[in-house]
C-alpha positions in Angstrom: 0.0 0.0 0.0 2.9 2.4 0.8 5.1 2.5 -1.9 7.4 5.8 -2.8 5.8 9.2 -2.8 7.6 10.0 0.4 10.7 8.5 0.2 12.7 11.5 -2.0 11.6 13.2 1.4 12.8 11.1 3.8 15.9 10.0 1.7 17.0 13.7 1.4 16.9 14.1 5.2 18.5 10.7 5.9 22.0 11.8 3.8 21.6 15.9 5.5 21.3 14.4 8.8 24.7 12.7 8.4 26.2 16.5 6.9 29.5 17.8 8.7 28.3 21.4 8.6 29.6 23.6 11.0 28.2 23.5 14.5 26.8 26.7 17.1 26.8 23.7 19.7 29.7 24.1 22.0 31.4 20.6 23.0 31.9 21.9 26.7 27.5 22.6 26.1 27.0 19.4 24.5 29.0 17.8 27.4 26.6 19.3 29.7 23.7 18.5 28.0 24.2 14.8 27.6 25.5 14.5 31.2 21.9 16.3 32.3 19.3 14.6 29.7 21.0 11.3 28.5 19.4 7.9 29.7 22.1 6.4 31.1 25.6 7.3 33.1 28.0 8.7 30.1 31.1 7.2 29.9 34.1 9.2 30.8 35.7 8.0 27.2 33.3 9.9 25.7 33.0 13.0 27.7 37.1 13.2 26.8 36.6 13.3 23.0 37.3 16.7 21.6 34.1 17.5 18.9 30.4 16.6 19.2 30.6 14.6 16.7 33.4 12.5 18.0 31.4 12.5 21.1 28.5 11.4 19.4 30.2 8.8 17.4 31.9 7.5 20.4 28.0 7.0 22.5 27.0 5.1 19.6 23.4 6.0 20.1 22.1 6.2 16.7 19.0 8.2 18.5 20.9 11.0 19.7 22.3 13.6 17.2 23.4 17.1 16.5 21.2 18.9 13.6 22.2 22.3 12.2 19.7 24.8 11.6 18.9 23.2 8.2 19.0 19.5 9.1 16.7 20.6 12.1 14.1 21.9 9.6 14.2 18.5 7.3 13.8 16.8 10.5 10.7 18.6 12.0 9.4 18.8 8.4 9.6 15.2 7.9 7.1 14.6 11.0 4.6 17.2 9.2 2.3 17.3 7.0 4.3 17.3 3.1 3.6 19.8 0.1 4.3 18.2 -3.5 4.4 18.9 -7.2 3.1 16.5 -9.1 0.4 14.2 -10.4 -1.1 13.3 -6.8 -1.3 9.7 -6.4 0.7 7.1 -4.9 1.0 3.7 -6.9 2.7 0.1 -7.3 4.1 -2.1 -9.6 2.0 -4.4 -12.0 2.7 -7.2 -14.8 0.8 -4.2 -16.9 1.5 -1.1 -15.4 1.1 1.2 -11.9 -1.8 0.5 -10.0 -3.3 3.4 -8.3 -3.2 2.9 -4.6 -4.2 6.3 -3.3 -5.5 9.4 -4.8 -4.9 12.6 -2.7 -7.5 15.1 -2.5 -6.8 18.2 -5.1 -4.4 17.2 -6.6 -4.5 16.6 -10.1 -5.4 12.9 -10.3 -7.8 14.0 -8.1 -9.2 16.4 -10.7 -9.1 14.2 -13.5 -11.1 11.3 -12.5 -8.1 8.8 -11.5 -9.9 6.0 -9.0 -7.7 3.8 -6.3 -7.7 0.6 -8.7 -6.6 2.1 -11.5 -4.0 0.8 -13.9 -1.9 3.3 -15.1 -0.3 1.5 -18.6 0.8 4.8 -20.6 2.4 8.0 -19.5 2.6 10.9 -22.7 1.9 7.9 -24.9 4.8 5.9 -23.1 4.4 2.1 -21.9 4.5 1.5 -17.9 5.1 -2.2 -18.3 8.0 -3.4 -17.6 9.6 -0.3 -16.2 11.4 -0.2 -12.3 8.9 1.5 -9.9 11.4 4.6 -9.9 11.6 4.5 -13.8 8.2 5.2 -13.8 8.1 7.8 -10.9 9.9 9.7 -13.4 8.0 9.7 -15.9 4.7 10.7 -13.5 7.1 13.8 -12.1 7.3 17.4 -13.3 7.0 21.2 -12.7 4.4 22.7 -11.3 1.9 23.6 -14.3 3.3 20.9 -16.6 0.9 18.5 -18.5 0.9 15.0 -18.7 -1.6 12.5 -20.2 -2.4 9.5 -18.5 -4.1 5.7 -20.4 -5.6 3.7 -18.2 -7.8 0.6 -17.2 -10.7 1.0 -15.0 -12.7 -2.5 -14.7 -11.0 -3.4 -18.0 -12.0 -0.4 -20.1 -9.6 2.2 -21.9 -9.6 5.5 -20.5 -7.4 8.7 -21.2 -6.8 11.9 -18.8 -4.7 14.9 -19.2 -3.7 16.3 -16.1 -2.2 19.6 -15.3 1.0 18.5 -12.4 0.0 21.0 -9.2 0.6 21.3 -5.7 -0.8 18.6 -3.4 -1.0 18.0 -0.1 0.4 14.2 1.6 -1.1 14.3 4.8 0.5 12.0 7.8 -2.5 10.3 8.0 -4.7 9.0 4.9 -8.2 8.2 5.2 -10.4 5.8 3.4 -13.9 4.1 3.8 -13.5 1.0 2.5 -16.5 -0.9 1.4 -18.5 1.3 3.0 -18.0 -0.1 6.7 -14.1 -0.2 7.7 -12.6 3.0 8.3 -8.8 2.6 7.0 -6.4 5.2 8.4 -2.8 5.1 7.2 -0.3 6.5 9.4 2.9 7.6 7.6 4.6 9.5 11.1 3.3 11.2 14.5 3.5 14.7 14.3 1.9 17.8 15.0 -0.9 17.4 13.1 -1.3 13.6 13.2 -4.4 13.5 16.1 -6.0 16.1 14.1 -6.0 13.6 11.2 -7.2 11.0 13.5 -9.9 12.9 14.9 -11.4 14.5 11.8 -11.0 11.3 9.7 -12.7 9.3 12.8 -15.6 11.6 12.9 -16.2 11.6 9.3 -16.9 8.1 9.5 -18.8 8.0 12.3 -21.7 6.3 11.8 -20.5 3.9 9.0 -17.6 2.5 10.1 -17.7 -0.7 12.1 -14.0 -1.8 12.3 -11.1 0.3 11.6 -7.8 -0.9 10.2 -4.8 1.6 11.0 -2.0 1.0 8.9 1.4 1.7 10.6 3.7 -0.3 8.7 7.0 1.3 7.7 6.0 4.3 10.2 9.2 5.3 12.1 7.9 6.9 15.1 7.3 10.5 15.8 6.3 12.3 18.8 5.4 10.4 21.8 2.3 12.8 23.0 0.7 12.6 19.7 1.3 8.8 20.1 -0.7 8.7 23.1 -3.7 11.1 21.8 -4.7 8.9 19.0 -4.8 6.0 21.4 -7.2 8.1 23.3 -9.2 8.2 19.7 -9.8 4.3 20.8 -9.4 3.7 24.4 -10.7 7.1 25.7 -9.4 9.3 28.5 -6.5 7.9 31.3 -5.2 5.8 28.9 -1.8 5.3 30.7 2.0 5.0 29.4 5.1 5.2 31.4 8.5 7.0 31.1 11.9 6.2 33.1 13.9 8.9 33.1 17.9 8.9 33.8 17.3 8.9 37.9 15.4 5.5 37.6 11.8 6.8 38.4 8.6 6.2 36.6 6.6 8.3 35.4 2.9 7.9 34.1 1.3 10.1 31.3 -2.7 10.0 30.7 -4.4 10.8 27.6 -6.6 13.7 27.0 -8.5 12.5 24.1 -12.4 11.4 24.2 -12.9 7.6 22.2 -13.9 8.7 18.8 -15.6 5.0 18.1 -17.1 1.6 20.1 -15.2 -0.7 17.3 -12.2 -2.2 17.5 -8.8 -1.5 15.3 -6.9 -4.0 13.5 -3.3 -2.7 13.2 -0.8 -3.5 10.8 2.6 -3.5 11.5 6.0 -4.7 10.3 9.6 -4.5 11.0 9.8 -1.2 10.2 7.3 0.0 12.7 8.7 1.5 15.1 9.2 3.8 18.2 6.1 5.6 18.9 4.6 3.4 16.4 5.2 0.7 18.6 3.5 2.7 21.5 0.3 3.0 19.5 0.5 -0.9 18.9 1.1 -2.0 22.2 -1.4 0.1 23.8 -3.9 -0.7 21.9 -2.8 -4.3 22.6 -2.9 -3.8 26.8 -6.3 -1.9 26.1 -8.0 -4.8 24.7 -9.4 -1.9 22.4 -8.1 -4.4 19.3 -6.2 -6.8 17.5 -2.7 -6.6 15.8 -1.1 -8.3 12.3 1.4 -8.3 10.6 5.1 -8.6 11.4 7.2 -8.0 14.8 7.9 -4.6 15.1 11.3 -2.8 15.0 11.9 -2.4 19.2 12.9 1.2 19.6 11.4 1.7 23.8 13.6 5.1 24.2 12.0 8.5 23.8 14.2 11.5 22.9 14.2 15.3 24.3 14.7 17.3 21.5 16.6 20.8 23.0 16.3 23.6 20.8 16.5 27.9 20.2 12.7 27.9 22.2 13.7 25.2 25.0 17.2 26.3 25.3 17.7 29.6 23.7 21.4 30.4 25.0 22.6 27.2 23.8 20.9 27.3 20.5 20.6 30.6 19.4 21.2 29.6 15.4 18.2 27.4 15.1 20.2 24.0 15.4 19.2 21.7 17.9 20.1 18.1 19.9 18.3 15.6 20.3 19.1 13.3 23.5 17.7 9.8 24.4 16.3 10.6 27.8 13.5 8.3 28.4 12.3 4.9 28.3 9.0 4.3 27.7 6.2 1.3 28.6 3.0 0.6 27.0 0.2 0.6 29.6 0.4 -3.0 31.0 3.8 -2.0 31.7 5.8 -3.7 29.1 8.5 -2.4 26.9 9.4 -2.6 23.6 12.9 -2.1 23.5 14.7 -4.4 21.5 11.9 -7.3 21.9 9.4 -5.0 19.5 5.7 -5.3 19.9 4.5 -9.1 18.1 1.5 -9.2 16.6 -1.1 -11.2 17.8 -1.9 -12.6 14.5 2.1 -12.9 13.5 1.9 -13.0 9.4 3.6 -11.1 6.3 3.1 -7.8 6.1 2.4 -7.9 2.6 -0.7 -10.1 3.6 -2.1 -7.8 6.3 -4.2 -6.1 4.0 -6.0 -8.9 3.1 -6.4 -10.6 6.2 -7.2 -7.5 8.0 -10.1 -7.4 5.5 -11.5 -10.5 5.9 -11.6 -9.8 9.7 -13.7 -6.7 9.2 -16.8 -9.1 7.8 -19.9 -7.7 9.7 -21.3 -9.8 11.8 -23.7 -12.3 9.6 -27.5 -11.2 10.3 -30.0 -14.0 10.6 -28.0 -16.8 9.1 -24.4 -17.5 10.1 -24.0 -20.4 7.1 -20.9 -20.1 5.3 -19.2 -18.1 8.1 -16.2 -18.2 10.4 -15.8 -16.7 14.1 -12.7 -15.9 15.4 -12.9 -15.4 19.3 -9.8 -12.9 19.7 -10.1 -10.2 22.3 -12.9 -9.4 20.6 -15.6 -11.8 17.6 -14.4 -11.6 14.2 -16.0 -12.8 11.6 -14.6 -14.3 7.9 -17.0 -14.7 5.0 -15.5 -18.3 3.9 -16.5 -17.6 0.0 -14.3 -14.5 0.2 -11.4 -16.0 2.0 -11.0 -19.0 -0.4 -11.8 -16.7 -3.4 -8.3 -16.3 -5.3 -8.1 -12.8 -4.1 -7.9 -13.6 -1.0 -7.0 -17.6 -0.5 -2.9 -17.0 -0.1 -3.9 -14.6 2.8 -6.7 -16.6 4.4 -3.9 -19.5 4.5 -1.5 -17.1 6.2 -4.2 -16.2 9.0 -5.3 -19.8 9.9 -1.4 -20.7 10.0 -1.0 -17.5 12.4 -3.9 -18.6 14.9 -2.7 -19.7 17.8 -4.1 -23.0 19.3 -5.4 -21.0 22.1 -7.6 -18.7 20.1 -11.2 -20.3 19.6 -12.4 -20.5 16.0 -15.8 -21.3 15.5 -17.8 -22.4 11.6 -21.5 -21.3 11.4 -23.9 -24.0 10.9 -27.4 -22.0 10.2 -29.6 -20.3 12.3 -28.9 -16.7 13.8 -26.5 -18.8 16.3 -25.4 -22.0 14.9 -21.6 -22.0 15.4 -19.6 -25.7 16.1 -16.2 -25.4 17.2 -13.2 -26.0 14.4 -9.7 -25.7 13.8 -7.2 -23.9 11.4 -6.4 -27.5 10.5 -9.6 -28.7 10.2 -10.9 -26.0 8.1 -7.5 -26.2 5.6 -7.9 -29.7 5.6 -11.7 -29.3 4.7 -11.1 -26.8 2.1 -8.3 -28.2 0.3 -5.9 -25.6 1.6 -2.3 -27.6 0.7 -0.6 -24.8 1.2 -1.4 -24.7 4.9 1.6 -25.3 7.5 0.9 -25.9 10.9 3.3 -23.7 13.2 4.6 -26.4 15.8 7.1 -29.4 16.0 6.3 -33.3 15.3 7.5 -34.4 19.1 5.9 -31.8 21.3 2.0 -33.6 21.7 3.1 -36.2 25.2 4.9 -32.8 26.4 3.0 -31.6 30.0 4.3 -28.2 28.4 3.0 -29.2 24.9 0.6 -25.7 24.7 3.6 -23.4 25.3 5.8 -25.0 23.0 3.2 -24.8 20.4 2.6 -21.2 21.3 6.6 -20.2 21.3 6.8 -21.7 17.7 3.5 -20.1 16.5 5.6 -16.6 17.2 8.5 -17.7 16.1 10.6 -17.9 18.8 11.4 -21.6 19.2 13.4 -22.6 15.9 13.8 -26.5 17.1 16.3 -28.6 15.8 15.8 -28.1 12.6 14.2 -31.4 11.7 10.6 -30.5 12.7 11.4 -31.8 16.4 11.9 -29.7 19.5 12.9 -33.0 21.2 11.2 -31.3 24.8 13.3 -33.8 27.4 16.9 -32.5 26.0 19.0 -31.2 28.1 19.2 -27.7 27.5 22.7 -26.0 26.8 24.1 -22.4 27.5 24.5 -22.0 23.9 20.7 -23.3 23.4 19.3 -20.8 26.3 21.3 -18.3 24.6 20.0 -18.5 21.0 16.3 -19.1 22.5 16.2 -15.6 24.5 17.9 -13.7 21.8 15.2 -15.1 19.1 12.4 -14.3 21.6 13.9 -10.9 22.2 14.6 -10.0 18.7 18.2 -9.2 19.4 20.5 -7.0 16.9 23.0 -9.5 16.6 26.3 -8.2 17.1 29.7 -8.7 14.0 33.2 -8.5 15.4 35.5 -10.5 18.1 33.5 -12.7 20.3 34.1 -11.8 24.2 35.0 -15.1 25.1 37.8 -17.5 23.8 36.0 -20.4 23.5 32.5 -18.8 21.3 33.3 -18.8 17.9 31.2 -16.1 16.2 31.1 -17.9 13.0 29.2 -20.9 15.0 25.4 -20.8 15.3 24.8 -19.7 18.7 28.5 -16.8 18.8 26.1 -13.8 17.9 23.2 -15.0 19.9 25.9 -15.6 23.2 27.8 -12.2 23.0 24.3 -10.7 22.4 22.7 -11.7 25.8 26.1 -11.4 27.5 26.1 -7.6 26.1 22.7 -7.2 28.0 23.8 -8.1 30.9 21.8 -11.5 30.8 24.5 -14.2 31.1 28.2 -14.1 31.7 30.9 -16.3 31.9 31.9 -19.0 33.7 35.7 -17.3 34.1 39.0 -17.3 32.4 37.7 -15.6 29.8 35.2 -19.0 28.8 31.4 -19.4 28.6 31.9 -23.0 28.0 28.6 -23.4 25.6 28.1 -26.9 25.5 27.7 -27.0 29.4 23.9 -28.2 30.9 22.2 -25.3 32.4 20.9 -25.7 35.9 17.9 -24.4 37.0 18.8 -22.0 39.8 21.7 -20.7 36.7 18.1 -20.9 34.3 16.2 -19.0 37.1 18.3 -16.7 37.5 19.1 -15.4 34.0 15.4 -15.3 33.2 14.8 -13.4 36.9 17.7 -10.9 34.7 15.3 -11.1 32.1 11.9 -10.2 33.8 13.3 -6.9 35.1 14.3 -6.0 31.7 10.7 -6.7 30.0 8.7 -5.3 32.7 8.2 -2.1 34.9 6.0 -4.2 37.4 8.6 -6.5 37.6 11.1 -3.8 37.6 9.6 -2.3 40.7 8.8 -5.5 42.1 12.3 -6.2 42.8 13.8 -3.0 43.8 10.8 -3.2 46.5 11.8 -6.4 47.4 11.8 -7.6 51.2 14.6 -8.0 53.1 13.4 -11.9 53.4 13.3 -12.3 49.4 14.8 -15.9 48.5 14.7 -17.0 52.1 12.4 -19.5 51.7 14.5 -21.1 48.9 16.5 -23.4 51.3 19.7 -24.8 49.1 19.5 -22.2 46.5 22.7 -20.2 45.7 22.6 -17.0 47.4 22.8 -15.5 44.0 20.2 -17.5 42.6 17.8 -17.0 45.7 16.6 -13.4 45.1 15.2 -14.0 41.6 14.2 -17.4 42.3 11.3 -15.1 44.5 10.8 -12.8 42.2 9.6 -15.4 39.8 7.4 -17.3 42.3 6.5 -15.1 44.9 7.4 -11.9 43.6 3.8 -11.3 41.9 0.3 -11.4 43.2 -2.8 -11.6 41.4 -6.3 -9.1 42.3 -6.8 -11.0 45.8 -3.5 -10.3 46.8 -1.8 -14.0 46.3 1.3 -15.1 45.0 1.4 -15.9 41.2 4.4 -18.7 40.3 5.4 -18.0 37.2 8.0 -21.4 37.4 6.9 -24.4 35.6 6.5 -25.9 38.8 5.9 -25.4 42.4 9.1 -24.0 43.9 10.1 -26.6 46.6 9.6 -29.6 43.3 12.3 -27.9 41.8 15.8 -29.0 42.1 18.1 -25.8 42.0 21.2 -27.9 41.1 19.3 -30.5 38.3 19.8 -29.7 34.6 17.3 -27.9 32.9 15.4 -29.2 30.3 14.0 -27.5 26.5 10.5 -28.3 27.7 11.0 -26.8 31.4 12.9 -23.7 29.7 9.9 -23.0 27.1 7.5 -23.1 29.8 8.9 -20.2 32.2 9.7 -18.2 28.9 5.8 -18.7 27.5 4.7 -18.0 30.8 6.6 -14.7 31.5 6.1 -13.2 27.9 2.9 -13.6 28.4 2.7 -12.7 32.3 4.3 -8.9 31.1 2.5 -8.5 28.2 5.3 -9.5 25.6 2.9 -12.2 23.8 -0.4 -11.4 23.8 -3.1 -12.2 25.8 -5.5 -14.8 23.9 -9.2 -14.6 25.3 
């Protein structure tokens, strides 16, 4: 759906950002500044360096950087709503030509009749087919007053319009009804005018939409309170987030904003989604105020303070401007983002969410709910079966039954205003000759007591297996294995260079994975310089790291443990003193609305062996169970 009209944009900014203009910015200020704002404790090696940039370079925060007065302009622009010259239209690649995928209002598509569906097959008389999307872009492109005539096929039929190129406006948001009931609302960025967007587009549709799809794939973030509003568009007023700020205290930040709608979104994201983005995704998510699709997002939880001439006039009296990572942020159950991204709960190509998220928009069936599906997720969605195994739609409808988790109750409709029988996603492929249906899971895992959070780890893609369709559950599980299982479940950037330990090669399977977790802060080694990766883990060693692990993922369980007792771990009679602490926090740490104790272990604590090996079964099981017990996996009712 997104294709190129704003990428000259952003490109431009991307290769000014990265200018070595001169600075206003002292180094002693930009000393001071980081030392005051930043997230975390600066390192003395880089307060020593002589130039910001070198200063900069040497954080290696890719978040935080220096713009000149002109580079801050590209930058606040590129958050705004964009002015262009051209034909007004954004469009995609076909065997015969560009198909028109949006049509922007006024411009001169607009004023020429062009219709989203269009195919574009002649520009001045020119062939489309067979051209490179940006070969074609130039043909479409011009000055302002310029004339082009466009051939195209509407609903098979030759048509011709000559359009005078003009100004246009490409809003942040675009707005569609489609099919009359789903409000679609694409957003590109979160800027200043971006809740306006949401709120005028939302109350246009009032009244005949009855599902709303919001479109955030490829959306890079944006401002964090603008965020936060348009979740009020969903889930009302109080609507809570959280920052951390560099002194280690929370904060919490309401919204403002009245629920524009009773309906639920479907949001699509992908791996390009990200920072307030993922905000929007995960709050929605902790809301229960919808569903989400598509792909794991990118896993950018820091927030920035952007210091500039009104903010900080003495230090920026030029117009240039900093912009500092000073916050982490949490979506409202608590959870963050960073690194582990926000995962769908319907995990499934992005370039399929379109589809799927319209088959999920079916009204409800009235009077007769033969030849229907019902899909019990947070909310009841319904799939018109002759729509989904149409050819149009068939590759998606696969990709949504492979995504459903074996938690999620699907339901067929057998007659009647409430004739439903329970089915499966394997059942209904099998039924409806659907071959190129895969079941997400591994050939060994049925006689496993843990079997449903096996299943539900490989449905999102974080248990890999052994690469022969078994997970093989009563293994042993190695420090290399509990390595490469945390980073996959925590979406890790996987480091390149020298391994920190001898004995990790970083050509093997599990180097990158080992020096990532070891990086966070998650395992170390067992001295000398080794981490010895073919060693059995124990589980009070297992405990422990994922104890590491919880305070990481979670401000409840972030809190939980600096509030600890005194007493925490005392109960956990031969533990390792070092192994005690988070032993509680995992068992005894949490309480549920009646003020008792949640375990979160596989079993009860006293059944557990601290010094017996852990096994791939026993390690899925407390990793299910604490994704899902922060809010990392989503809930499934």
């Amino acid at each position: 759906m997104k294709r190129f009209f704003r990428l000259p944009a952003l490109g431009l900014a991307f290769t000014l950002l990265f200018s070595t203009a001169a600075q206003a910015l002292t180094p002693d200020q930009c000393r001071d500044l980081l030392q005051q704002y930043y997230i975390d404790d600066i390192p003395q090696t880089v307060l020593d360096q002589e130039t910001i940039q070198q200063m900069l370079e040497a954080l290696g925060d890719p978040y935080t950087q220096y713009f000149t007065p002109e580079e801050y302009k590209l930058f606040t622009s590129s958050m705004e709503d964009t002015v262009l010259v051209g034909v007004g239209g954004t469009f995609s690649l076909t065997e015969g030509g560009l198909l028109t995928e949006r049509v922007f209002e006024g411009s001169a598509a607009d004023k020429g009749g062009l219709q989203v569906g269009d195919i574009v097959t002649h520009a001045d008389g020119k062939p489309l087919s067979g051209l490179t999307l940006d070969e074609a872009g130039q043909l479409l492109r011009g000055e302002e007053g310029s004339s082009i005539t466009l051939t195209y096929l509407r609903e098979g039929k030759k048509h011709t319009a000559k359009l005078t190129r003009t100004a246009f406006l490409v809003p942040t948001v675009y707005s569609q009804l489609v099919d009359g009931h789903i409000g679609y609302l694409d957003c590109d960025t979160y800027g200043v005018d971006t809740l306006t967007h949401f709120v005028d587009d939302m109350t246009a549709f009032s009244g005949l939409a009855t599902s709303w799809i919001v479109d955030l794939r490829d959306n890079p973030g944006g401002d964090y309170y603008a965020s936060m509003g348009t979740v009020g568009c969903f889930a009302g007023e109080d609507a809570l987030s959280y920052l951390l700020d560099n002194q280690g205290k929370y904060s919490a930040y309401r919204t403002a904003v009245e629920s524009r709608t009773m309906y639920p979104a479907l949001v699509l994201t992908n791996e390009n989604s990200a920072s307030a983005a993922e905000l929007f995704a995960s709050s929605i998510r902790d809301t229960g105020t919808g569903i989400l699709l598509g792909e794991r997002t990118y896993g950018k939880g820091v927030a920035q303070s952007v210091l500039d001439q009104t903010t900080l006039p003495d230090y920026f009296p030029d117009g240039d401007a900093i912009k500092i990572t000073s916050y982490r942020f949490y979506s409202p159950g608590g959870a963050t983002n960073d690194t582990v991204g926000v995962i769908p709960h319907l995990l499934l190509d992005d370039d399929l969410a379109d589809e799927a998220a319209l088959l999920l928009s079916t009204p409800a069936p009235a009077g007769d709910t033969t030849g229907y599906l019902r899909v019990d997720l947070e909310w009841r969605w319904y799939i018109d079966l002759d729509q989904a195994l149409s050819p149009e739609y068939q590759e998606a409808f696969v990709a949504l039954l492979e995504a459903l988790p074996d938690q999620v109750k699907v339901w067929q409709g057998t007659g009647g205003a409430d004739g439903w029988t329970q089915t499966s996603a394997a059942a209904l492929a099998e039924a409806h000759g659907l071959t190129d249906y895969t079941r997400r899971g591994f050939t060994d895992s049925a006689d496993s007591p843990y079997r449903a959070s096996i299943d539900l780890l490989a449905t999102y893609g974080i248990l890999q297996g052994t690469g022969d369709g078994t997970f093989q559950p009563e293994t042993p599980l190695t420090r290399a294995q509990l390595c490469a299982l945390l980073a996959q479940a925590l979406n890790c950037k996987m480091p390149s260079g020298e391994s920190q330990f001898t004995d990790v090669d970083m050509n093997a399977w599990y180097g990158p994975a080992v020096n990532a977790l070891a990086s966070m802060g998650l395992v170390n080694g067992v001295g000398g310089g080794r981490f010895d990766p073919d060693a059995p883990v124990s589980h009070e060693q297992f405990v422990t790291i994922m104890g590491r692990l919880a305070q990481r993922l979670s401000m409840v369980m972030d809190l939980a443990w600096q509030n600890r007792p005194d007493t925490a771990g005392d109960s956990f009679v031969g533990w390792s003193d070092w192994a005690a602490e988070e032993a509680w926090l995992l068992a005894e740490g949490q309480t549920g609305l009646l003020g008792n104790s949640i375990n979160l272990l596989w079993d009860l604590p006293q059944d557990i062996d601290p010094d017996a090996v852990t096994t791939r079964e026993e390690a899925a099981a407390l990793t299910c169970t604490l994704l899902q017990w922060v809010g990392i996996l989503p809930e499934l009712s």
